[in-house]
N, C-alpha and C positions, 0 to 999 in steps of 0.2 A: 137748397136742401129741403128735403121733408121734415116736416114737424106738426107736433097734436101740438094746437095753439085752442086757447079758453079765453073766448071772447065776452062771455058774459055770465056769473054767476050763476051753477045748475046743477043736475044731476049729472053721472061721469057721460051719459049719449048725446048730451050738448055738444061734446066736445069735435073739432073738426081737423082732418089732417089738412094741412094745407103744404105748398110749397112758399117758404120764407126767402128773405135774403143771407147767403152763409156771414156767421160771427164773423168780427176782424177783431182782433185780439189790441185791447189798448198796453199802458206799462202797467208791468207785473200782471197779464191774465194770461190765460194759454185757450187754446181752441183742440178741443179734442173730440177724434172719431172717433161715438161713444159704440160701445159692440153689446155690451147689455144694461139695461138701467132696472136697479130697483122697485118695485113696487109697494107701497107703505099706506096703512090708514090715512096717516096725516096728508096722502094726496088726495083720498075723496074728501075730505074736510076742508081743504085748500079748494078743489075747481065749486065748490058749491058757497063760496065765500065763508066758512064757519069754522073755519083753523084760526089759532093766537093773529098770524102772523098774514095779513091780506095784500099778496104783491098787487101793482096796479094792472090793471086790463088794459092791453090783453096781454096773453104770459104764455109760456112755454111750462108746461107744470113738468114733475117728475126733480128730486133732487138729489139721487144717489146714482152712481153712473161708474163703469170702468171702459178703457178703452186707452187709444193710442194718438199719442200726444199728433196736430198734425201741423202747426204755427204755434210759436211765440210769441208776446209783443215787448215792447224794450224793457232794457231791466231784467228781463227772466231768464237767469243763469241756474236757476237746477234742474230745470227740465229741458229735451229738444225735442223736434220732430223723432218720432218710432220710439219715446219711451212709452211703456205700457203703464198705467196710471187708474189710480183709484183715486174718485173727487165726490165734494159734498155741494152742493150749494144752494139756496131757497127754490129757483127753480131751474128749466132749461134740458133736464136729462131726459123726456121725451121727444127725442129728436136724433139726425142723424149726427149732428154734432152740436157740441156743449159749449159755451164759452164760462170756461171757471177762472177764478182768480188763483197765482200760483198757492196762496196760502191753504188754496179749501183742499188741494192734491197731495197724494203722498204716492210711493212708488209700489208697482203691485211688485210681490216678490216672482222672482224665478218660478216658472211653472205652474203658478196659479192658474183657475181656470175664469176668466171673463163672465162667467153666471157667479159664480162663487162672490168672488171679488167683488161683484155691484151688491153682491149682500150682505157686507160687513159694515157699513157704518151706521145705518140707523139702529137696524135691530139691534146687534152686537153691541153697538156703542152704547146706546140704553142699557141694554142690561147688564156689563158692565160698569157703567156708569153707579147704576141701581146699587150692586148689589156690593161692590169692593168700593166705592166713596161712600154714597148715601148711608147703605144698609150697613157696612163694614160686617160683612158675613162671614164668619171663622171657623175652620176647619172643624167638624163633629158637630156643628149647629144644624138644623132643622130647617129647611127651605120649602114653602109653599109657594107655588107657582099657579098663580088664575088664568084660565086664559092660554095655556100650556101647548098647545099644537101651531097656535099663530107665531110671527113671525119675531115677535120677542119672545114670545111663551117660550118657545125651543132653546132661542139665544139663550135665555136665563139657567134652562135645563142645564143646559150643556157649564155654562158658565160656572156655576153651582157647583156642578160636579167637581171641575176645574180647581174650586180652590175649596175642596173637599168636604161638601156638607152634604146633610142626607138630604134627597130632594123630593117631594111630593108633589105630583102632575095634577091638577083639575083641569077635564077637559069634556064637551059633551056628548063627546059619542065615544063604543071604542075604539072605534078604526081611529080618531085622534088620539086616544090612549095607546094602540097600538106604535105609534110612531114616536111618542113620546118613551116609552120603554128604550125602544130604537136606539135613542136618544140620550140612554143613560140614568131616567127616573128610575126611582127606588121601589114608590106606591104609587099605585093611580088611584083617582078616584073620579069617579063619572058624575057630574056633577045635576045629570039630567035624570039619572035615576036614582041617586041616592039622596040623602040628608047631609047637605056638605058639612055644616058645625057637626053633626054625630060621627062622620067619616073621618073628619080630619081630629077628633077626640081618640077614636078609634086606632086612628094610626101613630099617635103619639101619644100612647097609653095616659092622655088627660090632660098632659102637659103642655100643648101647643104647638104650632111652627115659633123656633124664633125671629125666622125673617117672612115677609108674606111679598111678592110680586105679584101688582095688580092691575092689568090693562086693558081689566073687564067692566068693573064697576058695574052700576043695578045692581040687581038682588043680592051678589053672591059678595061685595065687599064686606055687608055689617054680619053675614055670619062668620066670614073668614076674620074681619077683625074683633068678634066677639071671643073667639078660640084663639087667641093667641099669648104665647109662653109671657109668662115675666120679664119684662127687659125687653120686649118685642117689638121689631123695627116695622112698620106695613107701608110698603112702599105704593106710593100710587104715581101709575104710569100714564093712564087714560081710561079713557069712556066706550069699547068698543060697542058694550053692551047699548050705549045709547041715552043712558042717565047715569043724573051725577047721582051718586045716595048721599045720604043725609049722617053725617057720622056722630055716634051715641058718644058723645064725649068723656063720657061716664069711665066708660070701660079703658079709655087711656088711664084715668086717675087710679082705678082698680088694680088694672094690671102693670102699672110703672111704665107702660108704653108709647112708643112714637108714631105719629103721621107723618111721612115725609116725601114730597112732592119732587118728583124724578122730571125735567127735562133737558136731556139733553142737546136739544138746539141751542139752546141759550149757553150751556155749559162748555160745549165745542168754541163757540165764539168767545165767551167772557175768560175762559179758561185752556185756550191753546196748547198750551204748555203740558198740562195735564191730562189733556185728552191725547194729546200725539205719542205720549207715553202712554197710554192705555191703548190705542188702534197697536202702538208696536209690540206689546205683547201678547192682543189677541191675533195678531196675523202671525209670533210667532209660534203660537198654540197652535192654528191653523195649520200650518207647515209642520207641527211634530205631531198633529194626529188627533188632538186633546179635542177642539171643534169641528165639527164637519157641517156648515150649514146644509138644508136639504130646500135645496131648489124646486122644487113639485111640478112648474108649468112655464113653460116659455110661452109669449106673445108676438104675433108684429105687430109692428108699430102702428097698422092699419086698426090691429082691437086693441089697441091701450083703452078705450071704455069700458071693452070689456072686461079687461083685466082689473079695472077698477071698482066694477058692479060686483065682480066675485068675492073680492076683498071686501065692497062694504055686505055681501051679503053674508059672510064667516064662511066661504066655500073655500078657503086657499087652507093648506097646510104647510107649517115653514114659512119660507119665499115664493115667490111668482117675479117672473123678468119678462120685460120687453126688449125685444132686440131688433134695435134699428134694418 
């Protein structure tokens, strides 16, 4: 089979298609012909060795994928060959086929679309994750969202709406503002031309967001957690921006507020149970209408670098997939 294998820690143009040997499926894994894979931050962080989590070299990167089941290995009675299938796993989804364990899969529903489908678990699952565990966000509360046109930024839009709170977009241009509307935001605010602590004042007549999703960091976390409501949740997702900031501790004690650290990789794994219940009612929002992720840009599997240079350079809106 073809596959972008990462043989030594680097920028994403290191990376090389090669022809591999196809997976063989051991007990309980499945081997699945992947039709489109996700593209996520945490895979430029990963082929450049500076993600949490460093597989050993060399690797098959890419870890969200849907596609159609094509081998079993012993033991795996809930899947067969031609079920259609949505999987999660450290790495392996850029490629023409996946080898996942049956646990990281769940079944795509009827009619889903294979772009769609390979981009429900990270982003979606994050910001779910974020925003109904972590942040326990409630109907008529106040949601700022940093970072708003990428590929959590939207999840969380959309999410937010979902489980009915007013949502506030920051995003730095408007054509990302434009999309985020799209999308279901209430208020935009641009966060390249305006004063973001005086906008987000502005837009919450002084009172705050009570929940803040934040996958930005640098500059724009300490004024977005300087403005935030009483009781206020600021979840932090990541670093797109590139630095950690420095947080004014102060202003938790001030405002009665929390920091709280959103990942869920770890939360998937450590917490199965609770995450399989949470994929089952975002895919079945997806199917009544409530999310619609917005796919922006297919790749082959030839420019999976490139796909990966436009993510780390904030060019993608939404998702971006590569398809085998």
């Amino acid at each position: 089979m073809k596959a972008v294998v990462c043989r030594n820690w680097g920028p994403p143009d290191s990376l090389a298609l090669e022809e591999v040997p196809d997976p063989q499926p051991g007990p309980d894994q499945v081997v699945v012909e992947v039709r489109a894979a996700g593209v996520n931050f945490p895979d430029v962080l990963t082929v450049q060795g500076k993600y949490q989590v460093k597989p050993p070299l060399p690797f098959i990167p890419g870890n969200e994928f849907a596609g159609i089941v094509r081998t079993v290995g012993p033991g795996v009675t809930a899947f067969g060959p031609g079920d259609r299938v949505i999987g999660f796993t450290r790495t392996g989804a850029f490629a023409e086929l996946a080898l996942a364990p049956v646990s990281t899969l769940v079944p795509m529903p009827a009619g889903m679309d294979f772009d769609v489908a390979a981009s429900v678990t990270l982003t979606y699952g994050t910001a779910h994750h974020a925003l109904a565990d972590r942040g326990a966000l409630q109907p008529g509360e106040t949601l700022l969202v940093l970072g708003a046109a990428g590929g959590v930024g939207l999840a969380a839009v959309e999410i937010g709406k979902a489980l009915g709170a007013r949502v506030i977009a920051a995003a730095s241009s408007a054509d990302k503002l434009a999309v985020c509307r799209e999308c279901g935001a209430d208020v935009l605010i641009d966060y390249e031309r305006d004063d973001l602590r005086e906008a987000i004042r502005a837009a919450t007549d002084g009172r705050g967001p009570d929940v803040i999703v934040d996958p930005v960091g640098g500059i724009y976390s300490e004024p977005a957690l300087r403005s935030i409501a009483w009781r206020g949740r600021h979840l932090v997702v990541g670093f797109a921006n590139g630095a950690i900031p420095q947080v004014p501790w102060n202003v938790m004690l001030l405002k009665g507020a929390s920091v709280m650290g959103v990942f869920w990789g770890d939360f998937q794994r450590k917490e199965p149970a609770a995450n399989a219940q949470a994929m089952r009612t975002m895919l079945d929002w997806m199917m009544e209408g409530k999310l619609r992720p917005l796919v922006s840009k297919r790749y082959a599997l030839a420019d999976t670098a490139h796909a990966l240079e436009d993510m780390a350079a904030r060019r993608v809106l939404g998702k971006v997939i590569v398809a085998p």
